[in-house]
N, C-alpha and C positions, 0 to 999 in steps of 0.2 A: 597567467593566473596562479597564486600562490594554491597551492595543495592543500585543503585545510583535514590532516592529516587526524585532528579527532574534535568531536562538538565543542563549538564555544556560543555560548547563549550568549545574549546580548543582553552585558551585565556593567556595572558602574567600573568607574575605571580603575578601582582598586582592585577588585576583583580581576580584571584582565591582567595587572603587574600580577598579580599572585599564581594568575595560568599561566605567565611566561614563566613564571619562575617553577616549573613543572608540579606545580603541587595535586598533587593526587585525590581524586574524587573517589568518594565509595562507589560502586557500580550501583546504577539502575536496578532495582529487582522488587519482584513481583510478591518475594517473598511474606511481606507484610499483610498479604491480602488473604493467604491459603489457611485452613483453621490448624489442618494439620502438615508443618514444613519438612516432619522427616523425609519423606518422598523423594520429595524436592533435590535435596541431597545426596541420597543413594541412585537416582536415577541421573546416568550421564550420559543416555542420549541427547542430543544439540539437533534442535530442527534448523532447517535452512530457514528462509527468508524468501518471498515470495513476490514477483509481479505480475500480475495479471491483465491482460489487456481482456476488458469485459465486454467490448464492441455494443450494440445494439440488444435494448432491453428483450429481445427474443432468443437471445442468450437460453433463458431460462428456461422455453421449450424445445430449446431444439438439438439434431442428435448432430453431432459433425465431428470434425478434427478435430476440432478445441474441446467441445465438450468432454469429447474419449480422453483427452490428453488431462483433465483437469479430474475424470474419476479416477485416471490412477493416480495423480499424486493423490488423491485420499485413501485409495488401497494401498498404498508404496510406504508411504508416511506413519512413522511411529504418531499414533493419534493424540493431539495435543490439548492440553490444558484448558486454551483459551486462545480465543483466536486475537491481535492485536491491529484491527487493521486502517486503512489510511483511504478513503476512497473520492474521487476528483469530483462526487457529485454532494458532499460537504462541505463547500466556503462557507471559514468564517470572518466576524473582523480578529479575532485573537483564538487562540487557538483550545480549542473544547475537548474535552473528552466525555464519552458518553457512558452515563451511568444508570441508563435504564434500566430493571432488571427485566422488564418486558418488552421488548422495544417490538411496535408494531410493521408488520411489514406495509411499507410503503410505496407505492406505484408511482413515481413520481413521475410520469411521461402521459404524452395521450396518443392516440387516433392509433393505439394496433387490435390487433384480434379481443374480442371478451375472457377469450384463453387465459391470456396472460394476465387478467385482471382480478382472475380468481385465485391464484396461486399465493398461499401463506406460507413464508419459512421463520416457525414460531422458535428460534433458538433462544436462550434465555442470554440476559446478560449477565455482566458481572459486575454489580455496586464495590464489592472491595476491593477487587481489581484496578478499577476506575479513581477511584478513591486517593489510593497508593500513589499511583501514580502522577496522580495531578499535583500529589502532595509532595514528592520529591523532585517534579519539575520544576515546582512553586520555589522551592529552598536552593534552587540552582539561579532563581533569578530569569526564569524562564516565565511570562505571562500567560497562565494558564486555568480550566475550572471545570467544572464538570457539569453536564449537561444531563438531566432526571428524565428530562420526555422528549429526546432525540428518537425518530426513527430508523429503521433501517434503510436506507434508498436502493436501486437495483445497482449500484456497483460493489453493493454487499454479497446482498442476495441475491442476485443471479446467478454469478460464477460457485457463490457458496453451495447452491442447489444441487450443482453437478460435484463439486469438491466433496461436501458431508451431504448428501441426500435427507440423510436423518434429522439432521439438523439438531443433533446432537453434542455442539460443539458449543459452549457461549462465545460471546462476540463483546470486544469491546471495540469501539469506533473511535476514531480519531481524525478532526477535522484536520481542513486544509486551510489555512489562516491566507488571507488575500493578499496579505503583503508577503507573505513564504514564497523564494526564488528556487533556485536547484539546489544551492549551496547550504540553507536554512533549510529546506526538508533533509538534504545527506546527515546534518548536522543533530537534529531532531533523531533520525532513524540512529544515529551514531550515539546519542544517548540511551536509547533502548536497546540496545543492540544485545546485551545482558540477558533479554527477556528467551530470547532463544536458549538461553543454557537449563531453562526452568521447565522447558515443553510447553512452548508458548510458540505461536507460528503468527509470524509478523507478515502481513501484505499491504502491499502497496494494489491498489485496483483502476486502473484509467485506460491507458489504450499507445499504446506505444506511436498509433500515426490517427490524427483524427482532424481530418477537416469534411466534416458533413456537407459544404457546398459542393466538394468533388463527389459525394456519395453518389452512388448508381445502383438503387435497390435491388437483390439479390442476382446482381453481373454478374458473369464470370470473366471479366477483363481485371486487369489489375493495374491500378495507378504506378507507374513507373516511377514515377517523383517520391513517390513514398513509400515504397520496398527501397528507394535507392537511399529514401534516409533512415531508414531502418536498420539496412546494413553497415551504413557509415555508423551510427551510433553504437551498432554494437558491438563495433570491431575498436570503439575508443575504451567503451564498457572495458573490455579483454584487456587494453595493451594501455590505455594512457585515462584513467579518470578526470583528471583536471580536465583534461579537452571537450570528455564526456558533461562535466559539469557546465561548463561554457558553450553549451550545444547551441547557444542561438548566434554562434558566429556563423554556424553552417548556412551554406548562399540559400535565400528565398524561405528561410525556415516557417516562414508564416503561410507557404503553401501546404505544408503538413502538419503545423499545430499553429490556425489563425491567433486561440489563445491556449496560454500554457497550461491546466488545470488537468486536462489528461495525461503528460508523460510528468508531470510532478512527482507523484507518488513512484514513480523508476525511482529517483533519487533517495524517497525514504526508504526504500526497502533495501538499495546500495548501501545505504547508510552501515546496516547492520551487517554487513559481510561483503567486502569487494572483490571477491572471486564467483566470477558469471559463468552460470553455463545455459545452455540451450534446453529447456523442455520442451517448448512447439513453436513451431513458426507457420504462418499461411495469413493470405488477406481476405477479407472480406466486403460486401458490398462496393469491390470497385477500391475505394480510400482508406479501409479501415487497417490496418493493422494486429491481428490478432495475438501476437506472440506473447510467450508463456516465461520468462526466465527466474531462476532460480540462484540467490545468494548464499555462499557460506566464508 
């Protein structure tokens, strides 16, 4: 598999001679959205890039390893701007971004506790954020638009609960287009990838091992098949991306992701920084995969 070593949207063919011929894009940036950009510029903190394996919508109440792991990266973390993030429970057919400035919390599952039904994480969004954006992916040639009464689903706001409790961070969303492969999200995260220098925290939210037919509600055994492709993945993460990218040559892969929509967003959030490291690791319910990693 060729390395596709930085975003090439899928644009007419003069345009691709013009990318071969190394011609230079302005970077992505967020700048156009903020009233006032001095900030912007004198502050040179760079947040990482984030993937979150969100596991099961009880996420949101409960206290565990992951959760502990996910409030310190929000104690740990210079507190960002805006949140930018990519979550597997938004397919679109083209790819949206969300410009609600309210966007309601959304329960989008059934049959668990009343608990979890009553929980709102009212964070606000960002219209100009959104905006910006859609509008310099639009001028690369990339099909894109913006979406006014998008809600928040729980691969936002669950993990977000334990990250900002406050929920004092805005959020802007960002779908997961049906025809987006590995290479098309790295490529997408690889055009934003900018937005990190502005104190913007890019996530990717889905689930690093997810076949719910193996699920085995609150087990404590753990799918062997799927720690084992866990491990393999993130040891190509580390040493060899292209193979990472190509991850469904791995034998049987469709016993730990039947379909791809949860480790997709791995890919956007690599996009923006390809040096991995480990914040958590543990399984859950038997098949889930919970792990936490961390791009710069």
């Amino acid at each position: 598999m060729k390395y596709p070593k930085r975003a090439t949207p899928n644009t007419s063919k003069s345009s691709q001679q013009r990318d071969d011929h190394h011609s230079v894009q302005t970077p992505i940036t967020a700048a156009a959205a903020w009233e006032n950009t001095s900030d912007v510029a004198t502050n040179t903190s760079k947040l990482p890039a984030l993937f979150i394996s969100h596991g099961a919508p009880t996420l949101a109440i409960e206290q565990s390893a992951t959760t502990s792991a996910l409030a310190r990266i929000g104690q740990n973390l210079p507190k960002p701007r805006a949140i930018v993030i990519m979550s597997a429970h938004w397919q679109s057919a083209k790819l949206e971004i969300s410009s609600n400035p309210q966007p309601k919390t959304w329960h989008d599952f059934s049959g668990f506790s009343p608990e979890l039904y009553d929980i709102q994480y009212p964070a606000i969004g960002q219209p100009a954020l959104a905006e910006t954006l859609a509008q310099q992916l639009t001028a690369r040639g990339i099909t894109c638009s913006v979406n006014p009464v998008r809600a928040c689903d729980h691969g936002v706001w669950a993990p977000l609960r334990h990250l900002y409790p406050e929920a004092d961070v805005p959020i802007v969303q960002i779908s997961l287009p049906q025809h987006y492969d590995s290479i098309a999200c790295y490529q997408l995260g690889a055009q934003l990838a900018h937005l990190r220098d502005e104190q913007i925290l890019v996530i990717g939210s889905g689930n690093i091992t997810h076949n719910l037919q193996a699920l085995r509600w609150e087990a404590d055994s753990i799918d062997q098949a799927a720690k084992a492709f866990k491990q393999w993945l993130l040891q190509q993460l580390k040493i060899d991306i292209p193979t990472a990218l190509d991850w469904q040559q791995y034998p049987d892969y469709k016993d730990i992701h039947p379909s791809d929509e949860h480790l997709l967003p791995l890919f956007f959030a690599l996009g923006t920084g390809q040096r991995v490291s480990v914040v958590h690791q543990s399984m859950a319910h038997h098949s889930l995969g919970m792990d936490i990693y961390r791009f710069d």
